[in-house]
C-alpha positions in Angstrom: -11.8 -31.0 -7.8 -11.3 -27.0 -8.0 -11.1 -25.7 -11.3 -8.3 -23.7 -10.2 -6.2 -27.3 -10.7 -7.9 -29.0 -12.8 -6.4 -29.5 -16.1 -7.8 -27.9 -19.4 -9.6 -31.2 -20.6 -11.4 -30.9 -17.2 -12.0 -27.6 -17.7 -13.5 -28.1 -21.2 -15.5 -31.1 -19.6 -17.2 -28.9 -16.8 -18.1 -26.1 -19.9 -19.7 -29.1 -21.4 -21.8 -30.0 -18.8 -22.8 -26.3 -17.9 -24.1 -26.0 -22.0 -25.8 -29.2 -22.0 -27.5 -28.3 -18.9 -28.5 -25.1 -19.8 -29.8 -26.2 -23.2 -31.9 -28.9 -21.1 -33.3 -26.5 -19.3 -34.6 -24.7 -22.0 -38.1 -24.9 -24.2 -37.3 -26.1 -27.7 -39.3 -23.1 -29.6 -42.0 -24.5 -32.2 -42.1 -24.1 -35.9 -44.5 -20.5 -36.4 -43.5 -19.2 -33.1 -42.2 -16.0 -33.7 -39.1 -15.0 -31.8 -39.0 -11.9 -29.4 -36.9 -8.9 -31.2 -35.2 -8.4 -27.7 -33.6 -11.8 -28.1 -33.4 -12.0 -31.4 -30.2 -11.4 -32.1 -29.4 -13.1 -35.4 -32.7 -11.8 -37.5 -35.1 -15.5 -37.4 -38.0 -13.5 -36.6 -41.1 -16.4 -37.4 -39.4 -19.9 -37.3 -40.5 -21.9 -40.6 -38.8 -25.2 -40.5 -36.4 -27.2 -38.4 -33.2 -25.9 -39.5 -34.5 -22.2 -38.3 -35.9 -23.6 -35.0 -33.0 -25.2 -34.3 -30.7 -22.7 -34.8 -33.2 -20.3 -32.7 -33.0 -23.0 -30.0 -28.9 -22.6 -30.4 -29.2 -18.7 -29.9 -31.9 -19.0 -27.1 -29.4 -21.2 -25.1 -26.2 -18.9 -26.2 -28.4 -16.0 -24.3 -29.4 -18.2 -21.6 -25.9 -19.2 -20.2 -24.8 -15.7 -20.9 -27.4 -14.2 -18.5 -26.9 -17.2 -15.9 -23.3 -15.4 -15.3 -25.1 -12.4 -14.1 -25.8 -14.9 -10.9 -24.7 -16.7 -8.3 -22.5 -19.1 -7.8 -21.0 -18.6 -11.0 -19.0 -15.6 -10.0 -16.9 -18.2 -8.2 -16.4 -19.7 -11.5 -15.2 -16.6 -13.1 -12.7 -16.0 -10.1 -11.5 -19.4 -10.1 -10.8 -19.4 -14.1 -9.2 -16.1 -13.7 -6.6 -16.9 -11.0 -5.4 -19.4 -13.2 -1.5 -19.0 -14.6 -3.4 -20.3 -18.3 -6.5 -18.3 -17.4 -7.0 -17.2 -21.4 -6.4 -21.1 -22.4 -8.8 -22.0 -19.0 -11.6 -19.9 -20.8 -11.3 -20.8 -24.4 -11.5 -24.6 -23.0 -14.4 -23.2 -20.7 -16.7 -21.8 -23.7 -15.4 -24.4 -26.3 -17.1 -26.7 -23.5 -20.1 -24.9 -23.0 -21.0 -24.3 -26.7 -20.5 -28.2 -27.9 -22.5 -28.9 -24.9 -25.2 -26.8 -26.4 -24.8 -28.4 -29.8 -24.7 -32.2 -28.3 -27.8 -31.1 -26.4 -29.5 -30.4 -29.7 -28.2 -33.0 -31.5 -30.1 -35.1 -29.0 -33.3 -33.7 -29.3 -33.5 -32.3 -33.4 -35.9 -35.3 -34.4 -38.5 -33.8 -32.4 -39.0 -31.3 -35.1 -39.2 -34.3 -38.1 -42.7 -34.9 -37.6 -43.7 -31.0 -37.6 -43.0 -30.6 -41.3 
């Protein structure tokens, strides 16, 4: 199906998919790492516990889909959202999607952290 006709429940399904992926895709940081100042964004600096490398894991899979759109194919994405007559509703769906696929990709894997202390 093209997203140009699906409907927004589709929509939100294929954001869903695209965050969970991503997330999967992505190291879970370790309690002490110390997160890059380029990335980030929302002051962690050295992780401590699971609640900070959790939501360091959030952020590091918020920047990872974000530079993903800098590539192919996902410019077809963009285009195909866009040409839609609800192409404002199409994206809030879209990124609604994307981020609780993040968050259910975390929610899957948060225990790993409840034997580091």
């Amino acid at each position: 199906m093209d997203i140009e006709t699906m409907t927004l429940d589709a929509v939100y399904n294929e954001g869903h998919d695209r965050g969970y992926g991503i997330a999967s895709w992505n190291d879970l940081p370790d309690i002490g790492e110390t997160i890059r100042a380029d990335l980030d964004w929302i002051g962690i600096g050295t992780i401590e516990n699971k609640d900070d490398a959790l939501e360091a894991f959030s952020m590091l899979c918020e920047e990872a889909e974000s530079i993903n759109r800098c590539y192919t194919p996902f410019e077809f994405t963009a285009k195909a959202l866009n040409e839609r007559e609800d192409a404002d509703d199409a994206w809030n769906a879209f990124e609604e999607g994307i981020a609780e696929g993040i968050r259910a990709y975390i929610d899957s894997v948060s225990d790993y952290y409840d034997d580091e202390g």
